[in-house]
N, C-alpha and C positions, 0 to 999 in steps of 0.2 A: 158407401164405405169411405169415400173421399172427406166429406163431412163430419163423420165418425171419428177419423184420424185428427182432423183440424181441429174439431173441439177439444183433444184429452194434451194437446199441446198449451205449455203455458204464454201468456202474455206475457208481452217485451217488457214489461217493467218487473214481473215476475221471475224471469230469464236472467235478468242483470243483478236481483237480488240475491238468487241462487247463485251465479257463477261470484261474485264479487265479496258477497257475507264469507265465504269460507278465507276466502285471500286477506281479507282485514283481519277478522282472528289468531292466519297468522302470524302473521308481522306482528300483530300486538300479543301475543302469545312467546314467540322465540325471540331471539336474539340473532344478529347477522355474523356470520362466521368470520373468523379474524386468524390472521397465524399467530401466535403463541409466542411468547419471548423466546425459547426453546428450539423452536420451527425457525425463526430469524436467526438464530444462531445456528443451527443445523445445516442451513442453505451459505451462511458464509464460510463455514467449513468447509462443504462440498467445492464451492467455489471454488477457492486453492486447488483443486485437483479434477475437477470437473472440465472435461479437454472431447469432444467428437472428433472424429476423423483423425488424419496422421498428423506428426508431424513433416519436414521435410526430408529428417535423415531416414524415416521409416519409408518415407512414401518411396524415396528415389534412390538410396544408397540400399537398405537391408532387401526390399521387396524384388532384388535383381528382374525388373524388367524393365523397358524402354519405352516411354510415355511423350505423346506427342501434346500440343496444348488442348486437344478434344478429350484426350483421357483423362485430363483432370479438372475437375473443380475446385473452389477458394469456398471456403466456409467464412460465411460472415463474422464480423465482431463488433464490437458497443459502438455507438457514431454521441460522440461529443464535441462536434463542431461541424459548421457548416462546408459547402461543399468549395466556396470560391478559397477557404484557409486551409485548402489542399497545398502545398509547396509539393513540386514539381521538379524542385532547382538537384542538378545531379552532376556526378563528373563525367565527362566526355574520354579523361585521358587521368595520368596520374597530374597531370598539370594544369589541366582546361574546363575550367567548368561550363554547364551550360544550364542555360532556365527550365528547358524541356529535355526529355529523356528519349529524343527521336532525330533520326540521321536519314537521310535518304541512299541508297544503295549507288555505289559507280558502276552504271550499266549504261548505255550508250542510246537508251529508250527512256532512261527516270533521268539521269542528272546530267546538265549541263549548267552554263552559268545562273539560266534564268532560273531553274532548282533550286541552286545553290543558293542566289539571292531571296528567293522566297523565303527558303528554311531557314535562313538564316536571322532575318525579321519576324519570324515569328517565335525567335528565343532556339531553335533547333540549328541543323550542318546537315550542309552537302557536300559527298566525297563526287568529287568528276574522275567520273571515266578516264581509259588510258586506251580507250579504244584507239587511236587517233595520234598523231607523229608528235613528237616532242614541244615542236612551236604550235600545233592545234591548243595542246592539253597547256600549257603555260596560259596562252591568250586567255585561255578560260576563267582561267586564276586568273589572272592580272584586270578582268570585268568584272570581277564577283569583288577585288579589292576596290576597285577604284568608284563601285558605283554609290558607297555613303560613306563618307569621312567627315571626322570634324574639319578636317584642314584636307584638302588637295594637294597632297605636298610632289605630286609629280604629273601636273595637269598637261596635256596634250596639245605642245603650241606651234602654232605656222609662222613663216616671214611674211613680211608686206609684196612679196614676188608670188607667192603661193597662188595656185585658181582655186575659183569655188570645186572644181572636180575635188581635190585635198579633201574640204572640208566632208563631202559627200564620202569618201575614202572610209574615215575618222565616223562619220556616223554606219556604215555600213559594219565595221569591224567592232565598234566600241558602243554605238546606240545612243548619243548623244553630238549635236552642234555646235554646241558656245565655245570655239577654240579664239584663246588670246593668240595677239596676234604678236611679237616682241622682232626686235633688231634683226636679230640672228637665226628665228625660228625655236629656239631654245629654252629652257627653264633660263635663271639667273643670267637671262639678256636684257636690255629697256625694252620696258612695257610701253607698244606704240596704241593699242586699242584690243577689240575682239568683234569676232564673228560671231550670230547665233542665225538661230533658223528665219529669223523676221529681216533678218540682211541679205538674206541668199534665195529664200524661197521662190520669189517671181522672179530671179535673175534667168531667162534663158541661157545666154552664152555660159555655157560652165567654164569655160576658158577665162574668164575677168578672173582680174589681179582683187587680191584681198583688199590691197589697199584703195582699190577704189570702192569698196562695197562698205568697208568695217566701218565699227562707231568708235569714232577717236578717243583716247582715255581721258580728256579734257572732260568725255562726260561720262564717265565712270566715278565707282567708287571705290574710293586704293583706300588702304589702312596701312601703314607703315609696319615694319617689325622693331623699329627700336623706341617706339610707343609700349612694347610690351603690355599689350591690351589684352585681358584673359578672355579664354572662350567666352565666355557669358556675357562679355562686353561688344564680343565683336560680333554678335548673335545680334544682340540688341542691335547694331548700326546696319546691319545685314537686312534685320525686318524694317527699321523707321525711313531707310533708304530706300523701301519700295523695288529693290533694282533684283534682276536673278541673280547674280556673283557681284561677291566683294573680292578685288584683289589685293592679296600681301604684299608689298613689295618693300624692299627698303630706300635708305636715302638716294639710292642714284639713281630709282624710280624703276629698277630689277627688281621681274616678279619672280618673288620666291615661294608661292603657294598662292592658291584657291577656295575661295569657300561658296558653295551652293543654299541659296534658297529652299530647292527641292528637297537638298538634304535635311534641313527645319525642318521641313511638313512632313518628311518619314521618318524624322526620331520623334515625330510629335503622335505620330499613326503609332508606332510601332515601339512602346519603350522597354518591352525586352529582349528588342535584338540582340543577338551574337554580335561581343564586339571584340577587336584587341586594343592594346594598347594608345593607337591612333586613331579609333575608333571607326578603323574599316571592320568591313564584316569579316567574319572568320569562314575561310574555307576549308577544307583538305581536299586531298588528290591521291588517287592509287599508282602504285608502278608495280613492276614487277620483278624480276629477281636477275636476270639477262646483265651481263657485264653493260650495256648498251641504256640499263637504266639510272646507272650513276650518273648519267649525263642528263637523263631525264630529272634526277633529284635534283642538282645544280639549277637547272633552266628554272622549277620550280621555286625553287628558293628566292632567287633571284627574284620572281614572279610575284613572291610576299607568300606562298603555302603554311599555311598553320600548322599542320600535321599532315603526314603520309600515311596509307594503309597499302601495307604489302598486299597486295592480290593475288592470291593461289587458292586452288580449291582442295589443295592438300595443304597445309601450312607445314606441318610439322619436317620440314627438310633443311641436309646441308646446308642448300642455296639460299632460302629465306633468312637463315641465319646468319650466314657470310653478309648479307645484305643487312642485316640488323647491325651485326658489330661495325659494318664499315658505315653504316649514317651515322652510327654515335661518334664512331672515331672522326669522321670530319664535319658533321654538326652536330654536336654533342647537345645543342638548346632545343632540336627538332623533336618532336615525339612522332613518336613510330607505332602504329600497331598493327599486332599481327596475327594472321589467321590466312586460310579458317582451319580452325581445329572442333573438336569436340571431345576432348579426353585429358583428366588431369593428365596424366604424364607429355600429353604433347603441350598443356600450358606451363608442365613445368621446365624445360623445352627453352620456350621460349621468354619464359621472363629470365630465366638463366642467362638470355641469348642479350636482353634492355630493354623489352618490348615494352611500349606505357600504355599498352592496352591490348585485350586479344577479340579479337572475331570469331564467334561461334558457327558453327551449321553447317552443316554437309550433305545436299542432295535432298534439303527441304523445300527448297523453295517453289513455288508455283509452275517454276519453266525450267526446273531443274531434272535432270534426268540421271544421276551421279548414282545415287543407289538402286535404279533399277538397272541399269550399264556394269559399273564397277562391284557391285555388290557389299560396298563401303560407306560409313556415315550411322547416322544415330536419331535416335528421335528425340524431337527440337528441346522438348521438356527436361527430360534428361540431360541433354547434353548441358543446356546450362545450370540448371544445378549443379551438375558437379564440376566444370570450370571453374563458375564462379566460386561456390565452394572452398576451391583450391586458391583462385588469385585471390580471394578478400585477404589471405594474411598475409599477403604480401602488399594489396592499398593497389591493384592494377583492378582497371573497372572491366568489367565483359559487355560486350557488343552483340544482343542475339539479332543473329541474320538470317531469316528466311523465317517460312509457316506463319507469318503473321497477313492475317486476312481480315480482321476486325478489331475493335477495341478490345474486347475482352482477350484476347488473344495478346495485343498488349500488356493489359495489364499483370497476364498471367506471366508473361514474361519477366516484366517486372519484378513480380512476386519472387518467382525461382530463382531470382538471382543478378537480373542485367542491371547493367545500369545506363543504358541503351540501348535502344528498339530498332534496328535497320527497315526501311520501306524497299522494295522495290516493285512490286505488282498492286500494290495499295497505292502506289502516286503516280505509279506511268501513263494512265488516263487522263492527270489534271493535267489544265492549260499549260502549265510550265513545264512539263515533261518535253522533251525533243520530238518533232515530228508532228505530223497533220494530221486532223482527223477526216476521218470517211464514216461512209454510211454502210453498213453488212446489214442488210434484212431491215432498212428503217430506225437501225438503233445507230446513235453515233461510237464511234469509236477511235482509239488508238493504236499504233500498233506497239507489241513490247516484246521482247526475246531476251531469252536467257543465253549469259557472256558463252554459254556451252554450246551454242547451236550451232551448224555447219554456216549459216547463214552471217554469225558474228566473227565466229572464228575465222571466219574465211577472209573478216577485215582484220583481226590481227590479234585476238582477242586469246588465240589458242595457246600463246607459252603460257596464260593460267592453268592451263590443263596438262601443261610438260607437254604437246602434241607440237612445239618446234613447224619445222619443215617437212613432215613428214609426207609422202604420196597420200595416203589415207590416215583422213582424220575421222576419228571415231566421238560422235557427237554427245553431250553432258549435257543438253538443254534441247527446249523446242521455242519457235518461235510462232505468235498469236497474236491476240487482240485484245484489250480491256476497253472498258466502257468509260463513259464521259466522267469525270467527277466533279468538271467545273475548275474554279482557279482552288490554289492555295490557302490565299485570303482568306477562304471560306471553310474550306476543307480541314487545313489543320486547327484551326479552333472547335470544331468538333471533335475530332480526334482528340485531343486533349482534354475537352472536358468530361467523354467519355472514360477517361482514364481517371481525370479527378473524382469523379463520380464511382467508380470501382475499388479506388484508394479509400473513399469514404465509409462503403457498403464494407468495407474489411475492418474500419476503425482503426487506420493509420493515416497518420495526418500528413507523413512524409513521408519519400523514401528513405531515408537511416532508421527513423522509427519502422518502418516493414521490416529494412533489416534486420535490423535488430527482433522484433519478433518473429523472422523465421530462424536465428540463430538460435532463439530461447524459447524455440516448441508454440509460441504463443500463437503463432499462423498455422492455421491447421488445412489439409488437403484431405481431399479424398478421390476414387477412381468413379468413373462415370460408366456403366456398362453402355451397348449403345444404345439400348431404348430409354436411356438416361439424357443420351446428347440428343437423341428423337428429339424426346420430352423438354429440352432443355432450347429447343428452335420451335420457329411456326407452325403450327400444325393444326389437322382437323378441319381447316377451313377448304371452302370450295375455291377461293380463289383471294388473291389479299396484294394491296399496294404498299411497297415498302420504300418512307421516307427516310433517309440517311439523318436532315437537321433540316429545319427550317425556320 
């Protein structure tokens, strides 16, 4: 039978001539289908009104419900350009722009100065903490100012009586050695030499006089100030002199500023850092609302503070606002922003109030416990739509703070409206967060707690919460752990191109042009059930390593 079968089968050349004669005929029979002059004109009409999903006044204003950033998705749009011709650049404040659209949270586990300097070199701001007594929180600022400038204009200098313990002092407090060493001890004293770490290192006796240890300015390199030599020039003499600092001085050989080496090589690493006008790095700092922290605002100032962020986790009050009118009324150049709120009327509140900028989120965040405690707050999605919403006609940026746990969760923030992304449970693991890590179970980690925990408040953190002196304080937070994430360095350039790359998948080359397309319907939304956001994460698999960037 087997045989039978085999024979009534054609031959392979027989088989191709059958399958292939019909296919040639064909082609050479029909014509290939084409759309129509009629059809092209039919699809660009559609075009003009052809829109999927919502827009943002439908999704979040008419739909009366409260959407967190899992409930929603971003409908893609056309990509006509590549992903590096993402701009990025956004406002921090009504007066502060920045390259990147990301702020690190003042929490006493994410930011402190070395935070603050990372974020700030990499184009983004760190607000520091106010966990911590007035001269703590000042010091902090005054390391984040002092550690890249073009000019040193207030460098840290000893007498020739001074011991090496001083200089050990100055590195303990501030993290650097090279103090000049002048007449007086002084800025604008005679420049007699300077100390650095290759003068002092094998000295045992920490008791020696500077001046027996320092390198005499004889061999140093001074540049005058009535040379009036421009940055560019004095840069130049800085590298071809091979030496770490040039010092400023003028003719009666008073040093009137400083300029670092080191500093080159990190505006040479890093060319879009946050900078001001004197090209330190930009910081802010939180206070809070307590007659006790005008004092706090002063010490700050003083300290070089860029901006201040009222910290409360209710914003919308008397006290914040007495506190708002009274910084405009005695520094009226300071910006101020305020929050947290989540509802047009409390941001109309407080730009009424001078606010140049508001802080979004209430009882979002990862270590926040606000809304299941108080039974007050919003979901993160919502809330800033409709802030921002409300501050854009007025030119005041929004700040959303908390629920953010990935890129996409950025960007989505983005989208609805921020014009600033707060971290605090996304950075308290890297290297430059405050505190050591350990090992739980073989995995390294950090620790982080939210400013609400009994554990923070109990260091002083609770008048954000109105909890005062109270005998019993009733806790808004928990306190945990997050895992390594490595340094900054590394970390936020992922993060950002994350975002660039989500900006691109939308077909917005920028944030004003997003804006602008979700003012004019053009960005479209839709809701995710949850076998949507399932579907929309890893799954299916038995088991899977998940790389962050590599």
């Amino acid at each position: 039978p087997f045989s039978k079968i085999q024979s009534t089968m054609p031959s392979t050349a027989e088989a191709k001539t059958q399958i292939s004669s019909p296919m040639r005929a064909s082609k050479n029979s029909c014509k290939m289908l084409k759309l129509t002059e009629e059809q092209r004109k039919q699809i660009e009409e559609e075009l003009e009104t052809l829109r999927d999903g919502m827009d943002g006044e439908t999704m979040f204003l008419k739909n009366n419900k409260g959407y967190t950033y899992d409930d929603v998705i971003l409908l893609p749009g056309s990509i006509d350009f590549g992903v590096d011709e993402v701009d990025l650049n956004t406002n921090l404040t009504r007066n502060i722009k920045l390259k990147i659209p990301l702020v690190s949270s003042p929490m006493d586990t994410v930011t402190e100065h070395r935070m603050a300097i990372a974020m700030a070199l990499q184009g983004g701001i760190g607000i520091i903490h106010y966990n911590n007594s007035i001269e703590e929180q000042a010091r902090e600022v005054e390391r984040v100012k002092r550690f890249k400038n073009g000019f040193i204009i207030d460098p840290k200098c000893l007498g020739p009586n001074a011991k090496i313990h001083d200089v050990d002092l100055i590195k303990a407090s501030y993290g650097f050695t090279g103090v000049p060493i002048t007449e007086t001890g002084n800025l604008h004293s005679k420049l007699l030499g300077i100390v650095s770490a290759n003068d002092v290192d094998f000295v045992e006796d920490r008791q020696t006089c500077l001046k027996d240890v320092m390198t005499p300015v004889s061999q140093l390199v001074v540049a005058y100030e009535e040379d009036n030599k421009s940055l560019q020039e004095l840069n130049k003499l800085l590298i071809e002199s091979k030496k770490g600092k040039l010092h400023i001085c003028n003719k009666k050989g008073e040093l009137v500023a400083l300029m670092s080496r080191k500093d080159l090589l990190k505006h040479r690493d890093f060319p879009n850092a946050s900078k001001d006008s004197n090209k330190q790095l930009l910081v802010g700092a939180t206070i809070g609302t307590r007659p006790n922290d005008k004092k706090r605002v002063a010490a700050l100032v003083k300290a070089g503070v860029d901006l201040v962020v009222i910290d409360s986790s209710q914003g919308d009050s008397k006290y914040q606002i007495d506190m708002i009118h009274w910084i405009k009324d005695n520094y009226p150049t300071l910006d101020v922003v305020g929050g947290n709120i989540v509802t047009r009327r409390q941001a109309a509140h407080l730009i009424q109030a001078g606010a140049d900028g508001l802080r979004v989120g209430m009882g979002v965040g990862s270590i926040c416990t606000t809304q299941e405690v108080c039974a007050v707050g919003r979901p993160q999605a919502t809330a800033v739509y409709n802030v921002s919403q409300f501050a854009s006609k007025f030119g005041i940026p929004v700040w959303a703070d908390g629920g953010v746990a990935n890129t996409g969760h950025i960007t989505k923030a983005l989208a609805v409206g921020a014009s600033m992304v707060m971290m605090g449970s996304m950075l308290a693991g890297t290297e430059e967060a405050p505190g050591s890590y350990e090992f739980i179970d073989g995995v390294r980690v950090k620790k982080y707690r939210g400013m609400g925990s009994i554990e923070a408040m109990t260091k002083g953190s609770s008048i954000r919460y109105f909890a005062g002196k109270k005998k019993i304080r009733v806790a808004q937070g928990v306190a945990g752990t997050v895992m390594d994430k490595g340094s900054i360095q590394h970390y936020l350039p992922y993060l950002v191109l994350g975002v660039r790359h989500g900006l691109q998948d939308l077909g917005q080359q920028s944030l004003p042009k997003l804006a602008f397309a979700r003012k004019t319907g053009a960005l479209r939304f839709e809701e995710r059930t949850h076998a949507a956001q399932k579907e929309g994460g890893v799954h299916d698999l038995h088991s899977y390593k998940k790389q962050l960037f590599g």
